[in-house]
N, C-alpha and C positions, 0 to 999 in steps of 0.2 A: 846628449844628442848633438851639441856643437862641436865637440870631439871629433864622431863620427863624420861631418861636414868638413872639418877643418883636415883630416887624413886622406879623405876622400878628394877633396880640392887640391892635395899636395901628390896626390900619385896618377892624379887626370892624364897631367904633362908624358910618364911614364906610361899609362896606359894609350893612347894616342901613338904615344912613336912606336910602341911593340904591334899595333894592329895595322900601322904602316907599313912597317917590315913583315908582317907576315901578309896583306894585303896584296902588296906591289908586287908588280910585273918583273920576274928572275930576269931579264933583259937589260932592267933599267939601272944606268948608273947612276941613278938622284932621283931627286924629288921630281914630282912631275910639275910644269911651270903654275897650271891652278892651281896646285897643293903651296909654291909658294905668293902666289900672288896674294893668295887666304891669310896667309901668315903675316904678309907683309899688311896688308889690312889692318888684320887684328892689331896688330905689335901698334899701323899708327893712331886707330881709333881707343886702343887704352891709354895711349901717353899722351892724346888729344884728351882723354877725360880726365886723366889724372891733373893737366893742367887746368882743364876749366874749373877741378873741384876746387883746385890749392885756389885759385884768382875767387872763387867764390864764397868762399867761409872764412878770406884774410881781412884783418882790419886792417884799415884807411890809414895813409900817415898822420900820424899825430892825433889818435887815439891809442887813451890808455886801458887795459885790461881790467874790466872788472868781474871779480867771483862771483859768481853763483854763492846765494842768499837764503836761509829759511825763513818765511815770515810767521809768526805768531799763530797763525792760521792754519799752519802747515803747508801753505804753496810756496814752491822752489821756483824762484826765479833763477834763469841762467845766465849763464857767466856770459859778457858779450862788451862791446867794445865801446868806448867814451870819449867827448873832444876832451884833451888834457885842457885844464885848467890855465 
């Protein structure tokens, strides 16, 4: 099923511009300014997320990485970051 998701995510971008160009007005030499104002949008609220995610799940200077652990019990503690020594 993740397959499915992941071919279908990968030909959005190509499905999108083929119903643009069959959509748009024979007149027009370009995108219409909404169509790119939308883009330009999108394009800066992904690279706004993408950095808020990196700045949010990095460690701090000066801790050191620790792995993910099995306990006896069978609970997995996750890998996560530590003041070095």
């Amino acid at each position: 099923m993740m397959a499915v998701a992941d071919i279908l995510l990968m030909l959005l971008p190509l499905g999108l511009f083929l119903a643009w160009r069959r959509l748009r007005p024979r007149a027009a030499t370009g995108p219409s300014p909404g169509l790119v104002l939308a883009l330009a949008l999108g394009a800066a609220i992904g690279i706004g997320a993408a950095i808020w995610f990196g700045k949010e799940g990095a460690m701090g200077r000066g801790e050191a990485y620790v792995p993910a652990t099995l306990s006896p019990d069978g609970t997995i503690t996750p890998g996560h970051g530590e003041p070095r020594r």
